[in-house]
TIFIZA-432448 format. One line per field, with one value per residue (C-alpha): residue in one letter; x, y, z. Coordinates in Angstrom, 1 decimal, padded with zeros to 4 digits. Each point is the difference from the previous one (the first is absolute). Layout:
REM residues N
aa: a,...
x: X,...
y: Y,...
z: Z,...
END
This chain:
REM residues 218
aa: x,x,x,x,x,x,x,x,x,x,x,x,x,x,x,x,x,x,x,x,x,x,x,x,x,x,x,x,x,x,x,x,x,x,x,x,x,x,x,x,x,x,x,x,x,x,x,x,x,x,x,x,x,x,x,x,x,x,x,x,x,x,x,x,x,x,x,x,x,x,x,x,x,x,x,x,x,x,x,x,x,x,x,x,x,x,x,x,x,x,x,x,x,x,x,x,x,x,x,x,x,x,x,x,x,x,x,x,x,x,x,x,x,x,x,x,x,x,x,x,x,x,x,x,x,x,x,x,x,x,x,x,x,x,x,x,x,x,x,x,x,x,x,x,x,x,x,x,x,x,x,x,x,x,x,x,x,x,x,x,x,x,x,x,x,x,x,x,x,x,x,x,x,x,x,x,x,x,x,x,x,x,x,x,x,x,x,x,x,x,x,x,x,x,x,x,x,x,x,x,x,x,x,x,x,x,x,x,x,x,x,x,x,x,x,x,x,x
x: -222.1,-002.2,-001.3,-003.3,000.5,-002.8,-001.2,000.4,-002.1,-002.6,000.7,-004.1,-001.4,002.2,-002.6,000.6,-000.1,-003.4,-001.0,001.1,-002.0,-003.0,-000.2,001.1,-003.0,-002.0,000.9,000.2,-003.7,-001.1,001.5,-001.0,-003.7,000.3,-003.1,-000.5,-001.1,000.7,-003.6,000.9,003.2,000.1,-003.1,-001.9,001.9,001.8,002.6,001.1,-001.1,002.8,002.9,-001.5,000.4,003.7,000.6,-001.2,001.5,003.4,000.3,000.3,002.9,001.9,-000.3,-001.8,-003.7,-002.7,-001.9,-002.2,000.8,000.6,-003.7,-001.5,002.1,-001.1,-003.2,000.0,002.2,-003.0,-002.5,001.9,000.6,-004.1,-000.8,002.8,-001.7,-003.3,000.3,-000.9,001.0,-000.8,-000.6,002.2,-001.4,-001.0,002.7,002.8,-002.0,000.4,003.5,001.9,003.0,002.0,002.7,002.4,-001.6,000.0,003.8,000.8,-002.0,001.7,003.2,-001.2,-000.5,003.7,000.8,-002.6,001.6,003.4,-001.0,-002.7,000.7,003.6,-001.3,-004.0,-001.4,-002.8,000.8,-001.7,-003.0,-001.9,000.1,-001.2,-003.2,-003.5,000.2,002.8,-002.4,-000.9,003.5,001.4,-003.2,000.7,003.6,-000.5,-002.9,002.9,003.1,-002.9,-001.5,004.0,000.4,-002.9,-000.6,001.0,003.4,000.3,003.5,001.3,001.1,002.9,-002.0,-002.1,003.2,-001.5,-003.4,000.6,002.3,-002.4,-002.5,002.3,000.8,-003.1,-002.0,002.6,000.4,-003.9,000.1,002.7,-000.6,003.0,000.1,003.7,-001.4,-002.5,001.8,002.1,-002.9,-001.4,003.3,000.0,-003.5,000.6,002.7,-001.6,-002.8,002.2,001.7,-003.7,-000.6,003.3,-000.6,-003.2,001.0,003.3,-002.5,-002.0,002.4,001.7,-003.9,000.1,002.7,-000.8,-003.2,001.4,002.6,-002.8,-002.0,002.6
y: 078.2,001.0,-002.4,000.0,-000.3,-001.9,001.9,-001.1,-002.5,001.6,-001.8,001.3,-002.6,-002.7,-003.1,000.7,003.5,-000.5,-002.2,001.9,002.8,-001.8,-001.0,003.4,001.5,-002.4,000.7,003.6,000.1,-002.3,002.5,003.2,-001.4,-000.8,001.1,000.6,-003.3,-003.6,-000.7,003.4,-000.6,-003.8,000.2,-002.8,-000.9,-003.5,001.5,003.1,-001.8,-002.8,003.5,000.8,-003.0,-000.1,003.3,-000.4,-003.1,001.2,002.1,-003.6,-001.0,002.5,000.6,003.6,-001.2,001.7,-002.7,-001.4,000.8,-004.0,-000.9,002.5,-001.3,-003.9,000.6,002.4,-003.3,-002.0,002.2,000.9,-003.9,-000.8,002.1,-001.5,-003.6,001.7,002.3,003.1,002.5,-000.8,003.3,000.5,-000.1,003.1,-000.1,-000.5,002.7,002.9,-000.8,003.4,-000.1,003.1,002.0,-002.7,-002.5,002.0,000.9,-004.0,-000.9,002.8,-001.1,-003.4,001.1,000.2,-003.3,-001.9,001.4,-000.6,-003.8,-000.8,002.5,-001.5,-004.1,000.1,-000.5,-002.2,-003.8,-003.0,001.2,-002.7,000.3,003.4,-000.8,-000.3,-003.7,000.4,002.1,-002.0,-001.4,003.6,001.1,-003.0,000.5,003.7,-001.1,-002.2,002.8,002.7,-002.6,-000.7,003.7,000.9,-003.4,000.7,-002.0,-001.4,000.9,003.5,-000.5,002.5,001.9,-000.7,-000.4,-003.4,000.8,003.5,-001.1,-002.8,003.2,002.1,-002.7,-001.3,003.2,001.7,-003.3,-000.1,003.7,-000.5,-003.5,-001.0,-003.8,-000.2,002.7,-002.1,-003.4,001.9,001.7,-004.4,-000.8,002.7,-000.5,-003.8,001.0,002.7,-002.3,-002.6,002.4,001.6,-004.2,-000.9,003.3,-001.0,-004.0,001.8,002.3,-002.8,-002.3,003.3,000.5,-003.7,000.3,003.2,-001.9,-003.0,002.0,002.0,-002.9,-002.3
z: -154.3,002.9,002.2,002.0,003.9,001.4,003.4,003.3,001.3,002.4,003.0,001.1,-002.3,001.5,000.9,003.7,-000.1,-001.4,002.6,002.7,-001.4,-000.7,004.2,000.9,-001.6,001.2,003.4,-000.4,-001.2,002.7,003.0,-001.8,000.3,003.9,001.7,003.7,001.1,-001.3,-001.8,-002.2,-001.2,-000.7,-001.9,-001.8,-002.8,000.3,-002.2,002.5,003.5,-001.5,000.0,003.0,001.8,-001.3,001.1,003.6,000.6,-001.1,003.4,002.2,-002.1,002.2,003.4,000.0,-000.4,002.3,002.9,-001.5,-003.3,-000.6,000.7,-002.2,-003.2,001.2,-000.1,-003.0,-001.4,000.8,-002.0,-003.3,-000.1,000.9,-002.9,-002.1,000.5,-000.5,-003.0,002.1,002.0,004.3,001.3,003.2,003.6,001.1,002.6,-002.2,-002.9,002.7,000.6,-000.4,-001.8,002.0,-001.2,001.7,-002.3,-003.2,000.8,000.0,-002.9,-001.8,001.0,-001.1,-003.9,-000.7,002.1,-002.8,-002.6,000.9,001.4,-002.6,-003.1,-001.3,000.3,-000.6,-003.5,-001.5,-000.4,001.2,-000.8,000.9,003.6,-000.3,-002.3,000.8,000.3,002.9,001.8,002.8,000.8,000.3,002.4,002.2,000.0,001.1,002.3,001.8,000.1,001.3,002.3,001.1,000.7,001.8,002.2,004.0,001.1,003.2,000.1,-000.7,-003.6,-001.3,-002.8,-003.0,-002.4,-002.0,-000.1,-001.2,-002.4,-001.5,000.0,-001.8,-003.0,-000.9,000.3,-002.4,-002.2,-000.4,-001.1,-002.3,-001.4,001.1,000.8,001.5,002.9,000.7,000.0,002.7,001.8,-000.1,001.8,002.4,000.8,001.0,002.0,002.0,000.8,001.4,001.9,001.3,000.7,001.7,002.2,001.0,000.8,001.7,002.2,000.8,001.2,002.5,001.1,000.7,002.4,001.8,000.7,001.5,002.2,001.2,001.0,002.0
END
């Protein structure tokens, strides 16, 4: 009596193999449409400036990020979130619009692709929707408003990079674009964090200021 063998699983169609490929298309679209300067590549679509923002805050998780690099994200933070609390798109100050993204820049956010798939593929899918709804809107503009606020606010201590902020960036940006509510319950935690570290730096800066002053004027 023959029997029927049943094939091999296809290991392709595995939930986080599926996943995985899901962000690195994403990600792959997103760099293959890079234009020359900031304001052409990012767009106006909530939607993409959302991978975008991921994408470029990714680089500050490590330390290989251009000068300034930090600002720019913070303050294009500050914007996606605006027009997340608004309903529309904030078009970007012409300063940061004519930012060029360079071959050095194209390089790391290339290199960046496979880090999101391999960080954010395997875990992200959509649950807790709720916190990604239309109703959760304005919490998860405000919380962005805070980690890009955190990132691109002056110290007045040297601080040792943009670590927390970016990764606050990084979470909810890519839990907003995939609906899932665990990255940003994570990218909620992270941001509190990085602000009370942006806070403590600021009350530790003072108080060094404080003394420098009153040494200098005995």
């Amino acid at each position: 009596m023959s029997r029927t063998l049943n094939p091999p699983a296809n290991t392709s169609d595995k939930p986080p193999n599926r996943r995985r490929a899901a962000v690195e298309r994403i990600a792959t679209a997103q760099v293959a449409s890079m234009g020359s300067t900031l304001a052409d590549t990012i767009g106006e679509n909530a939607r993409q400036r959302l991978v975008w923002l991921g994408l470029l805050a990714m680089p500050l998780l490590f330390p290989v990020a251009l000068p300034g690099m930090g600002t720019a994200v913070g303050v294009l933070c500050m914007l996606v979130a605006l027009g997340l609390c608004t309903g529309q798109s904030v078009p970007l100050p012409r300063w940061l619009a004519r930012r060029e993204l360079n071959a050095r820049v194209q390089t790391l956010l290339a290199g960046m692709v496979s880090r999101a798939v391999n960080l954010i593929g395997p875990v992200s899918r959509p649950r807790m929707l709720s916190l990604s709804n239309k109703p959760a809107r304005m919490l998860n503009g405000l919380m962005l408003l805070a980690a890009g606020l955190s990132m691109a606010v002056p110290v007045l201590i040297i601080s040792f990079d943009n670590v927390l902020p970016a990764l606050a960036i990084v979470l909810m940006s890519w839990g907003l674009r995939l609906r899932d509510g665990a990255l940003l319950l994570a990218g909620y935690l992270a941001t509190a964090i990085a602000v009370a570290s942006v806070m403590l730096l600021w009350w530790g800066g003072s108080v060094v200021v404080t003394e420098l002053l009153s040494v200098l004027w005995r």
